[in-house]
N, C-alpha and C positions, 0 to 999 in steps of 0.2 A: 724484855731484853735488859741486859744490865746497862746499857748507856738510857734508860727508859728509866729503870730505877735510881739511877747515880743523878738524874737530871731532876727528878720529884722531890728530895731534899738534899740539907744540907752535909756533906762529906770532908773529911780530913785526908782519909788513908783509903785506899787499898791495897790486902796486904791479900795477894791468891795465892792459894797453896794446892792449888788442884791438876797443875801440870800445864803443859803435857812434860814427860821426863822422856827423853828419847825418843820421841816418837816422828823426827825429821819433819815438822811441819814447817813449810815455807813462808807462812805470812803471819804477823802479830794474831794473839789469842782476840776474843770477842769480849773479853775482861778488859785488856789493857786498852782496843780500842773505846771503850766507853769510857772508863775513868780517864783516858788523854782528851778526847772529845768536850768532856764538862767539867775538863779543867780541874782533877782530880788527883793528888799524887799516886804514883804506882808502886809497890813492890814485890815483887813473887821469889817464889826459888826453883822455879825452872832451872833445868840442865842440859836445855836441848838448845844445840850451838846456831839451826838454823831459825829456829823461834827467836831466838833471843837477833842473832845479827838481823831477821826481818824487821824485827821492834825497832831494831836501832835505825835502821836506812830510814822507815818511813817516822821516826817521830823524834829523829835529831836534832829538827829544829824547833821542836816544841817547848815551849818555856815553863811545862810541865813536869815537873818532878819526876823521872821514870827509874828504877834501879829493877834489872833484871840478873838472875841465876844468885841470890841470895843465898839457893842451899847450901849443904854441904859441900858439893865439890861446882865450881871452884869456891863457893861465899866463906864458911868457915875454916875450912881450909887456908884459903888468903889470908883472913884474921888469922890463923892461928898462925902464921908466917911472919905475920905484918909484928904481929905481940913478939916472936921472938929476935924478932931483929930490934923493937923497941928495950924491951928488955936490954941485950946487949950491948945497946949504944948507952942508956942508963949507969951499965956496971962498970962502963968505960970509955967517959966522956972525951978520950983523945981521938975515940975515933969518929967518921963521918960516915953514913950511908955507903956511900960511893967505895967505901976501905970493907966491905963484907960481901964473903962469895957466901952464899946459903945453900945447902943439899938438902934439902927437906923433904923426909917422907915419914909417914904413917901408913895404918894398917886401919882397915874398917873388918868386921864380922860380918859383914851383910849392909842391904839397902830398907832395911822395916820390910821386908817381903815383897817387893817389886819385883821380885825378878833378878836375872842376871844382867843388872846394868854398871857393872863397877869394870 
């Protein structure tokens, strides 16, 4: 099991890239319960809203590094959000956060072949 291997040595990161993407599952992956278990930091890029809010109910109080939906949407996306708002306020020091409405959209081609998940 990965909580089996994560406990046999010593670990910095976990970074899962292996889903689920949509796939409406209700309770944290078997990745992230072992890396929070042995005290492991977490990252994935899940996109799936109920995977991700399970993660959070049961390991909010963990003092364990956890960051989930990293991917593209919402993860780089938000960065790419977060940069143009930073940008902005850069070109135009009078203003403050609070002074910007942001419309922000983009266009993707595709998901890498997953399917129709967009």
């Amino acid at each position: 099991s990965v909580s089996r291997v994560l406990g046999n040595d010593s670990y910095d990161l976990v970074v899962h890239t292996a889903g689920p993407f949509q796939g409406k599952v209700n309770t944290p992956n078997g990745v992230i319960d072992g890396a929070i278990s042995n005290g492991v930091p977490y990252v994935d890029v899940c996109d799936d809203y109920c995977t991700a809010t399970a993660a959070k109910t049961r390991f909010s109080n963990s003092q364990v590094p956890c960051i989930v939906s990293t991917g593209c949407w919402p993860g780089v996306s938000s960065l790419m959000a977060k940069q143009l708002i930073w940008k902005t306020l850069q070109a135009d020091k009078s203003l403050q956060p609070e002074d910007l409405t942001v419309n922000f959209s983009f266009y993707t081609a595709g998901s890498g072949g997953a399917g129709a998940t967009l």
